[in-house]
Each structure stands twice: as structure tokens, then as C-alpha cells.
C-alpha positions as CSV (number, residue, x, y, z in Angstrom):
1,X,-55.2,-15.8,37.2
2,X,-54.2,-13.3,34.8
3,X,-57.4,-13.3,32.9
4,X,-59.4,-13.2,36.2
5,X,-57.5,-9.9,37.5
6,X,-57.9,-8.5,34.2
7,X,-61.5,-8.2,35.1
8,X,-60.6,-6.7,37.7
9,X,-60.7,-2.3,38.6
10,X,-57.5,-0.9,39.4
11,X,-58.1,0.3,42.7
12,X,-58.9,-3.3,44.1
13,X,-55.8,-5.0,42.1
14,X,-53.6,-2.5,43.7
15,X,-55.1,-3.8,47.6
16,X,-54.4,-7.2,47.0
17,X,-52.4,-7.1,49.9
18,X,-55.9,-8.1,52.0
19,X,-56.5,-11.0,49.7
20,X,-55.0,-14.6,50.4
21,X,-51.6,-14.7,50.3
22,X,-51.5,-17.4,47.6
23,X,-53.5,-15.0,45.6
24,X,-51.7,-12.1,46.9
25,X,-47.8,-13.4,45.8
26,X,-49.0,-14.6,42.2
27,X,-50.9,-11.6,41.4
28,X,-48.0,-9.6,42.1
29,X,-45.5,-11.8,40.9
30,X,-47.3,-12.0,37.2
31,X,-45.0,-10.0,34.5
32,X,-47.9,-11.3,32.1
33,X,-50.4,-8.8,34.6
34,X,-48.7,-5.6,35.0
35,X,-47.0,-5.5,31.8
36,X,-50.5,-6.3,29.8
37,X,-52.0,-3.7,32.0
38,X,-49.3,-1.1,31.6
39,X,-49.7,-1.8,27.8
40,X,-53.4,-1.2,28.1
41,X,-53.5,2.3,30.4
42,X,-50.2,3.8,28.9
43,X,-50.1,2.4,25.0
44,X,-47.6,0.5,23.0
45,X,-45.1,3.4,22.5
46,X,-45.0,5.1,26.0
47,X,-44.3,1.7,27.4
48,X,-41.3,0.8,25.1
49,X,-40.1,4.2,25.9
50,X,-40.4,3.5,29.8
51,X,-38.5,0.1,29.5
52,X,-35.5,1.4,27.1
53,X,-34.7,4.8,30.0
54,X,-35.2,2.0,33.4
55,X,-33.5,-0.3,31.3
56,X,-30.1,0.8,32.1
57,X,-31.1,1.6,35.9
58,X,-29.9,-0.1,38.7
59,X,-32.9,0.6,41.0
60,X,-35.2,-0.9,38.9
61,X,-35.2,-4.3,37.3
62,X,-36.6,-3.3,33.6
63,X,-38.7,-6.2,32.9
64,X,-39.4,-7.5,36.1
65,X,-43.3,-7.8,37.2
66,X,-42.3,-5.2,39.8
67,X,-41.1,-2.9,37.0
68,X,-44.1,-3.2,35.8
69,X,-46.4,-3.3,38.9
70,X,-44.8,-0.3,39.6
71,X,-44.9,1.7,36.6
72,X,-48.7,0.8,36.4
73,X,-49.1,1.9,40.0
74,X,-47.4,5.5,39.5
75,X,-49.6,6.0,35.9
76,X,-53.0,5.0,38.0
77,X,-52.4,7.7,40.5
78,X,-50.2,10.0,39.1
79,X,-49.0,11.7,41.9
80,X,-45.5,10.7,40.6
81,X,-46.0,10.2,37.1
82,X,-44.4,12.8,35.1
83,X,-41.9,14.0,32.6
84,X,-38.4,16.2,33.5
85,X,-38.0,18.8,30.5
């Protein structure tokens, strides 16, 4: 599965919701997806820097796949993707 949606362009992952729902619940349920994506879009180094501030956060599980999902999510459109200085 993961290597399949790998293949895949961001906009259509992100819509899975219209897929199967078998397809659907193990696509976004894959820590191995998002985080390999989120690796991929935002690099080695922003990602470790992303899990060590969430990591103390109670709002967001820091290595969960929806961590993840989400992080990629915000970086692929980002409308909410940005730093406080």
C-alpha cells in the first residue's frame, strides 16, 4: 500500500476520503506514508525539528500517522504552514 500511494500526486492522496473505505482507513492510518512523505516534501532536518516542538504538545500525538498526515497536509497547501518569529 505504501509503495502504491507513493506513486501517487498529492492532491488525490489527500481525497482518499472518495476511495473504498478499506483503502481509505489504511492509507490514512500508515505512519510509514505520511512520515516517508513528510521526509520527502520538507527534508530530514525540518522534519526532526517539527517532531521535537509537537512532541511535548498535547493536541498532537508527535509520531502518530495523523501527526504526520497532518503536517504533510499543512506543508502541501501552505495556507497554515509557517513560522512565529
Amino acid at each position: 500500500l505504501v509503495r502504491i500511494c507513493r506513486f501517487l500526486p498529492a492532491r488525490p492522496l489527500l481525497e482518499l476520503g472518495t476511495s473504498c473505505s478499506d483503502f481509505y482507513h489504511r492509507a490514512r492510518n500508515s505512519k510509514e506514508l505520511w512520515k516517508g512523505l513528510c521526509s520527502f516534501l520538507l527534508g530530514e532536518t525540518t522534519l526532526m525539528l517539527h517532531e521535537s516542538s509537537w512532541s511535548s504538545s498535547s493536541s498532537m500525538l508527535g509520531s502518530t500517522a495523523e501527526f504526520y498526515r497532518r503536517l504533510f497536509r499543512a506543508a502541501w497547501s501552505c495556507e497554515d504552514f509557517c513560522y512565529d518569529h
